[in-house]
N, C-alpha and C positions, 0 to 999 in steps of 0.2 A: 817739893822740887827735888830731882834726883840731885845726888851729890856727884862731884866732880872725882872720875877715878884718881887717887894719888901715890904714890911711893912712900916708902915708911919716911922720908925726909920732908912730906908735905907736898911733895911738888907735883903737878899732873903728870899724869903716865908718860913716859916718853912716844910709848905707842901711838897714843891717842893726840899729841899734840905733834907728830910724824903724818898723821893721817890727817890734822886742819891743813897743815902747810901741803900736804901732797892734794886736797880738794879746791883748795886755793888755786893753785896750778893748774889744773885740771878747767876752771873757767877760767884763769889768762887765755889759756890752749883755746880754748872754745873761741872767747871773744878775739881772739887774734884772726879768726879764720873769718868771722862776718866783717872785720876791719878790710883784712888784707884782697879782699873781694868786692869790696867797696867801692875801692879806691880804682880799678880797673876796668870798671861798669863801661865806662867812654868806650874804652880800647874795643871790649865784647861785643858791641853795636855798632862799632865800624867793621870790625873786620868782618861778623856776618851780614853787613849790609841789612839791618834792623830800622824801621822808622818810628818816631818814640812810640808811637803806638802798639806795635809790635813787640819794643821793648819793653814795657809795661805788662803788655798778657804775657812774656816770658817768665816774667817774675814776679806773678801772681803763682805759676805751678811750685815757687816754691813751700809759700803758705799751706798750699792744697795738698803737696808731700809730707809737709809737718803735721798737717791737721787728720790724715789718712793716717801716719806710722804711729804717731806717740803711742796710741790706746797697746801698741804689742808690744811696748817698754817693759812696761809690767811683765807680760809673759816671757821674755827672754833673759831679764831678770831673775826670775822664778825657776828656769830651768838650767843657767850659767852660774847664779850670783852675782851679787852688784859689779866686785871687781875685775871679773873677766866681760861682762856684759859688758863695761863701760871701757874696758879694750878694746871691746869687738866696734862697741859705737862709735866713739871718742876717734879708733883709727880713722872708720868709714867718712863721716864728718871731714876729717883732715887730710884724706886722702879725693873727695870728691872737690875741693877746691880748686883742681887741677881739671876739670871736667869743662863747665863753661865756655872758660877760652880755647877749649878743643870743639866746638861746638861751628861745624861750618853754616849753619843757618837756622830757623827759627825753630822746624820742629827738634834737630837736637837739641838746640838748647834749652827746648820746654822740657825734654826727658834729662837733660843733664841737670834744670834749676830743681825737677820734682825728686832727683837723688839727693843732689845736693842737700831741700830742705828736710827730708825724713827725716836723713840721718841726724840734721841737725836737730831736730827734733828729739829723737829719743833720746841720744846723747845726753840734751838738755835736760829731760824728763829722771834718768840714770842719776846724772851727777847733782841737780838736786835734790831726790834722794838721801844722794851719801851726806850732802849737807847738815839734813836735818838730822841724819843720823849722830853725827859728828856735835850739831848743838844740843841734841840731847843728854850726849853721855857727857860734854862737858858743865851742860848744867846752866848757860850761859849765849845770850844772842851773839851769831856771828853770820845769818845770812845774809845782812844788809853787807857785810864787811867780802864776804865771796863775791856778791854779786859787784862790787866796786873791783876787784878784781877782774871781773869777765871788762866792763868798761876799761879798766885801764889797760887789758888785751888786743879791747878792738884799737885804741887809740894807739898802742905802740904798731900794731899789725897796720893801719892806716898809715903810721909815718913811713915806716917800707915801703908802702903802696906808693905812696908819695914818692920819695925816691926813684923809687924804678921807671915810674910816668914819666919825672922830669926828665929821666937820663935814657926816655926811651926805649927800655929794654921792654922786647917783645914779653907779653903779659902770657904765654903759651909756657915762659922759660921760667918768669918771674913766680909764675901761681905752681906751677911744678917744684921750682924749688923749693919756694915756702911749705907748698904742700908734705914733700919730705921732710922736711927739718921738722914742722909740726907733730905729723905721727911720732918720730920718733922722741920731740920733747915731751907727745902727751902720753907714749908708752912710758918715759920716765915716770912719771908724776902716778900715774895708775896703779903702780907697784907697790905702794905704800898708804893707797885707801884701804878704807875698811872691807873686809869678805862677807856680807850682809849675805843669808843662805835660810829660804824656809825652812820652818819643823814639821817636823814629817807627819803631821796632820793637817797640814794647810796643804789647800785644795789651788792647785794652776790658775792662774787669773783668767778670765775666756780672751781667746784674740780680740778681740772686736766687744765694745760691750759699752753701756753710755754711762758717762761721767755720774759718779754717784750724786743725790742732792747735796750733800755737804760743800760738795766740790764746787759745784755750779753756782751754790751762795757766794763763798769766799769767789771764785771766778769774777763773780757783778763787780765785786769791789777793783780787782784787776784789771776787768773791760774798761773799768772807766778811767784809771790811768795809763791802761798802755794806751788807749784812745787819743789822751791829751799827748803824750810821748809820741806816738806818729805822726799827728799833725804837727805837733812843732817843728819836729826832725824835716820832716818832706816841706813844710810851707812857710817856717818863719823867715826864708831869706825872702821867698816871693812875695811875705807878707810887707817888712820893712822894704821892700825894692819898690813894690805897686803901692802901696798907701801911705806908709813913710817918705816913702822920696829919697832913699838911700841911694848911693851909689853900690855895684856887687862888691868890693872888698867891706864896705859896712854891712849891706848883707848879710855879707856868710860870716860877721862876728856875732849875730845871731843864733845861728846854730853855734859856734864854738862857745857860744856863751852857758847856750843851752845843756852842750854835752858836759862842759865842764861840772856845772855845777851838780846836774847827776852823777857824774862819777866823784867828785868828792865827799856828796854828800852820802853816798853808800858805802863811802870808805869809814868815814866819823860816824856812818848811821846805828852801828851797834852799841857805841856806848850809851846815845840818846834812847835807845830801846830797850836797855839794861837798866836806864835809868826811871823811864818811865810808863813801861809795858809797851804792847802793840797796838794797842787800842786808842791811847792818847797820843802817840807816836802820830797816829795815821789820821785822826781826827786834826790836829795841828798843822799836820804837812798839806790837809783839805783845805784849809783857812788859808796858809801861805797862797797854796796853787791858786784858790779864786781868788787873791789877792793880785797875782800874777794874770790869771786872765781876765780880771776887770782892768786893769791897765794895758795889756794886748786889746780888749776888742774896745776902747774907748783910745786906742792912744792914735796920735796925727805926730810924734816928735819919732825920732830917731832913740835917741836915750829911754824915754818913757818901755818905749816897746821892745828894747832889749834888754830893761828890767823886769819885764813882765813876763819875758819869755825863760829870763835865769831864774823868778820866784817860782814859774810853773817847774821847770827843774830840780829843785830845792820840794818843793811842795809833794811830788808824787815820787822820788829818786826811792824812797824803801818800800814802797806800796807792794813789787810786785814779789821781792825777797821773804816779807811777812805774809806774803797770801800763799806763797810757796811752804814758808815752813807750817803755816798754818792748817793746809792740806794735807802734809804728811804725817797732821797727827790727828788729822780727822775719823779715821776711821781702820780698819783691821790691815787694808793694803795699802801702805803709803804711794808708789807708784804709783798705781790705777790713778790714786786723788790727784798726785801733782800731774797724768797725765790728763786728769780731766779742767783742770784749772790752765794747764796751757793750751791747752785747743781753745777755752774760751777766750784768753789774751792774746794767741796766734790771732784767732779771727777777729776781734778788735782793730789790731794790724795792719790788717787785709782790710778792713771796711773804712776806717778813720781815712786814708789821703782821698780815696774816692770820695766819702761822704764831704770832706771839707768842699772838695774842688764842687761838687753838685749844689752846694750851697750861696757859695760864692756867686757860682755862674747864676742862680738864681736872685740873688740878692746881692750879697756884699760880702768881703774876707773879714769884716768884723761882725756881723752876724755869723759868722763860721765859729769864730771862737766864741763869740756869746752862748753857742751849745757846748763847747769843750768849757768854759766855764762854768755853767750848769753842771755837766759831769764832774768836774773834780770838787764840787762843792757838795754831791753825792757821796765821797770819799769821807766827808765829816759826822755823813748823817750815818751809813753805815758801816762806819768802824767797829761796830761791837760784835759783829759775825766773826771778826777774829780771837774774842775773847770766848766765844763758846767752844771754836774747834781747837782751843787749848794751846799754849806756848810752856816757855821754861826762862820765860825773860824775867818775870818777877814774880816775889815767893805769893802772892794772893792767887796765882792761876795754878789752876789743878795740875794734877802730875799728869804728862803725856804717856799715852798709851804703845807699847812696847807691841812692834809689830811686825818684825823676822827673828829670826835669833841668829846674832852676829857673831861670826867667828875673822877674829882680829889676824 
């Protein structure tokens, strides 16, 4: 396991512990913007007179943005460098947030959601990246700990959303200003990642080019929890509302229950993955989660089924942070990997709320999650694809493979 750079006094480089806290940032910035977008969706669909359906194929092109751009992260990478790359992105990202509610009806807004998710896309693809870069040199898991970050961005960038809803302010003003303020806090925070820059024998990544296999394995494991993650997200209120008997403020404690204990537990996730690799990490959080969806698709109480919905929570919250850093050590292009590992959890994304509702309408909302059960019980079985593409969380995994040469 590499060593952790230090100063003759023992202590980590100031550099490099300058450039966790400025990558940190860098997913607040992120999650702040799919928050404060969130929160505004009503507003977007009234004012272009969208019917849900409508709204719905809107914000499908964002998927289809992300899942088109990621693959040229890499190449723009390759030719800028991580830290101006992820200026260039990170801006775009936080500048297109302002796009939407300028959207006077459908087809703009199918070309403002397919900007909108590119960028967010590559961005995403950039900055983790710089993540894994960052838990390598120091020697030590911290993606779970970033990505609790990006959560608790979207949830602050949501309470704003909130705010401006209740106090009415037109969402044309509100996503504009946010919009600014963000560029400019996540040009803060950019200035002080790492300059990750090819050696001059590494060959341009191709534009376009298909996720390598390594990618695609650890990806399975990601489908299957971002899978469980959308459905929750999109259908645990309508779950507890239609089969529980909830009233809607018990409802949507459901989802708050839900996000919660995801972002907490990505906050705490790194020491439990310092503590006991990623393999057994991910295998345990698969136990929890089907613990949590054997109680969702058997439960008729209220209580039961928002316990089952905070253990699936809890259960899959570091899955996708470790299939992340696990990618970027998979193989010679970190990029390329983590771009190929998110186009397979993008489209998990995209197919999981359709697949629930098809299900359902066929059957039942607890056969729905009897499949999302199934898949995160898959999460236990193949855990160990993440011990072959290598970590730095604990000393029995091989040393990851060094794969730009970074200039600090």
């Amino acid at each position: 396991m590499p060593k952790t750079p230090t100063t003759p006094t023992g202590r980590t480089d100031p550099r490099l512990r300058r450039a966790q806290l400025a990558v940190a940032g860098v997913f607040a910035v992120h999650g702040a913007v799919t928050g404060s977008f969130a929160t505004r969706v009503p507003w977007i669909q009234e004012h272009a007179g969208l019917s849900a359906g409508q709204l719905g194929f809107a914000l499908v092109f964002a998927a289809l943005g992300a899942s088109v751009a990621m693959p040229l992260a890499a190449r723009i990478s390759h030719g800028m460098g991580t830290r101006n790359a992820l200026r260039l992105l990170l801006g775009l990202w936080c500048a297109s947030l302002a796009l939407p509610a300028l959207s006077p009806g459908l087809g703009w807004l199918c070309g403002a959601m397919f900007v909108y998710g590119a960028s967010a896309g590559m961005a995403d693809v950039v900055m983790n990246a710089q993540g894994v870069e960052v838990e390598e040199r120091l020697g030590r898991s911290i993606m779970s700990g970033l990505h609790g970050m990006w959560s608790a961005g979207t949830l602050l960038g949501s309470l704003f959303g909130v705010l401006a809803a209740h106090a009415e302010l037109d969402a044309r003003v509100h996503l504009a200003v946010g919009a600014a303020l963000l560029v400019v806090l996540g040009q803060a925070a950019c200035g002080s990642v790492l300059d990750l820059r090819p050696s001059a024998s590494e060959e341009a990544p191709a534009r376009f080019a298909l996720p390598p296999r390594a990618a695609l394995v650890i990806g399975a494991i990601g489908f299957c929890a971002v899978f469980a993650e959308g459905a929750s997200m999109d259908w645990s209120a309508v779950y507890l509302r239609d089969v529980a008997g909830a009233s809607p403020g018990v409802a949507a404690a459901s989802y708050t229950a839900f996000a919660c204990t995801m972002a907490v537990s990505r906050l705490v996730g790194d020491v439990v993955v310092r503590r006991f690799g990623p393999v057994r990490t991910v295998r345990a959080g698969g136990l929890i989660a089907t613990m949590g969806g054997v109680l969702v698709a058997t439960a008729f109480t209220r209580v039961t089924a928002i316990a089952g919905f905070a253990l699936i929570g809890v259960g899959i919250a570091v899955v996708v942070p470790l299939c992340f850093a696990a990618a970027g050590r998979s193989g010679p292009n970190p990029s390329q990997a983590i771009a190929g590992v998110a186009t397979v959890t993008y489209t998990s994304g995209l197919v999981a709320p359709a697949a629930i509702g098809s299900i359902a309408e066929a059957s039942s909302l607890q056969t729905s999650f009897g499949l999302v059960t199934v898949l995160v019980a898959g999460l236990a079985v193949g855990a160990g694809v993440l011990r072959s593409a290598g970590t730095v969380s604990v000393e029995h995994d091989r040393e990851p493979v060094a794969a730009t040469t970074p200039q600090a």
